[in-house]
Each structure stands twice: as structure tokens, then as C-alpha cells.
C-alpha positions as CSV (number, residue, x, y, z in Angstrom):
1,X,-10.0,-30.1,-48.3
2,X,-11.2,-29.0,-51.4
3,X,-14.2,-30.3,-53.3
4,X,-15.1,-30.1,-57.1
5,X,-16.8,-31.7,-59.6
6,X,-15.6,-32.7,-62.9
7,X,-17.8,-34.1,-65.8
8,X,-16.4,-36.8,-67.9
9,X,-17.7,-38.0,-71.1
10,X,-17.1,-40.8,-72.8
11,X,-18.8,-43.1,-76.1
12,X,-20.4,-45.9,-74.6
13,X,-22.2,-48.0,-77.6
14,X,-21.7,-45.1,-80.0
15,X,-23.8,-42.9,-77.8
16,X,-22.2,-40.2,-75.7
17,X,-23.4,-40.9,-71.9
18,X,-22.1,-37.8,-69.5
19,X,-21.3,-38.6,-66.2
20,X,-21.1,-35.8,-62.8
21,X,-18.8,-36.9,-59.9
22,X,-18.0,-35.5,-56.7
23,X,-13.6,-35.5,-56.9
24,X,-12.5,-34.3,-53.3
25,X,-9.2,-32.7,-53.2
26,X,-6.6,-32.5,-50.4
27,X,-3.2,-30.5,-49.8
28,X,-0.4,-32.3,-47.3
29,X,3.3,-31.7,-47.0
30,X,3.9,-34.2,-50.4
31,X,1.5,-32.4,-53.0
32,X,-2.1,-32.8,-53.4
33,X,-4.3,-35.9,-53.7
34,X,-7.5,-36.3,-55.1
35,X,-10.3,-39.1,-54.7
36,X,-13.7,-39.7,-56.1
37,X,-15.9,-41.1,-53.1
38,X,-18.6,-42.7,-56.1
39,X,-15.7,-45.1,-57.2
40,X,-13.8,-46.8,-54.6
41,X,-10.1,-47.3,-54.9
42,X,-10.5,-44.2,-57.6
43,X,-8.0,-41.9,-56.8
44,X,-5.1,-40.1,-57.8
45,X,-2.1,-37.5,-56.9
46,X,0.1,-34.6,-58.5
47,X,2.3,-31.8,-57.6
48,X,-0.2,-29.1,-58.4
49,X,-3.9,-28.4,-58.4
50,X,-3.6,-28.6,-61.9
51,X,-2.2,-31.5,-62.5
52,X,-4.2,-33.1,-59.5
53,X,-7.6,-32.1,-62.0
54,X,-5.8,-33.4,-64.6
55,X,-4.8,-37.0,-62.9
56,X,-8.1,-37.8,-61.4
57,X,-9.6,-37.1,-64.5
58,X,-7.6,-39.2,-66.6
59,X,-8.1,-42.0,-63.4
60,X,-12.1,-41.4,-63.5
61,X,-12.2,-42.4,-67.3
62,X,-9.9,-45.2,-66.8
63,X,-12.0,-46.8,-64.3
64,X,-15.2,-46.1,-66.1
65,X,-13.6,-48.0,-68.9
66,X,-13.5,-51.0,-67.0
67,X,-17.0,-51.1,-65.1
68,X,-19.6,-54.2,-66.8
69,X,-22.8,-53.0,-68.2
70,X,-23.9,-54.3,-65.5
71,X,-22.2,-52.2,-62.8
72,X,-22.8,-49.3,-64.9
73,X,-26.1,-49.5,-64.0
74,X,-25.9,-50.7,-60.6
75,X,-23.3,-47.9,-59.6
76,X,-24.9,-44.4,-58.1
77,X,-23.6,-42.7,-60.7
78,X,-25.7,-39.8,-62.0
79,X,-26.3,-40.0,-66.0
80,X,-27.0,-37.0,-67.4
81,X,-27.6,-37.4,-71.1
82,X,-26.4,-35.0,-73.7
């Protein structure tokens, strides 16, 4: 198990908000697959390491897109503003 953490930013209300996740990262027999324990069901797969990193990335913005205001806040996600 691999561990490594990947910093995504993204315009919320025409201000830039930066957010640090823990993305854990696991080899097996069928490729690698990678989850990010701060957003359940957030989690993703690939061929490579690279295009692991790449996936959950891509999957970590996507569900950020789709969390309230409200959960935003409630979530124990770490802001670190720009």
C-alpha cells in the first residue's frame, strides 16, 4: 500500500479554495487502485501508477463538484487557502 497526497484546486464562488487529501494506493494482480478515505465511495483504478494519480484526481474533483455548501463545510476536509 502506497500513500500520497494530492492537492486539488478548484473555483468555488470565483475564489480559488485548495484542498489536501490523503489518496491511498494499492497494487493487486489487475493494476492498481486508489481511494481517498476523506470521501467515501471516492475512488478510482488504472493500469499504472501514473494513470492511478491521474484517475483519482480527476475522481476527487468530480466529487468535490457535487458536495452542497453545506457539506463542504461539514466535511473534514482541510482548506488551505491560496
Amino acid at each position: 500500500m502506497r500513500g500520497c497526497r494530492f492537492k486539488v484546486s478548484k473555483p468555488l464562488k470565483a475564489k480559488p479554495v485548495s484542498y489536501k487529501l490523503a489518496v491511498l494506493i494499492e497494487r493487486d494482480e489487475h493494476g492498481y487502485y486508489a481511494y481517498c478515505p476523506e470521501l467515501p465511495g471516492c475512488q478510482s483504478q488504472g493500469d499504472s501508477l501514473e494513470e492511478v494519480k491521474e484517475n483519482i484526481q480527476e475522481a476527487i474533483e468530480l466529487y468535490l463538484e457535487t458536495l452542497s455548501e453545506e457539506e463542504k463545510q461539514t466535511r473534514s476536509i482541510r482548506n488551505i487557502l491560496n
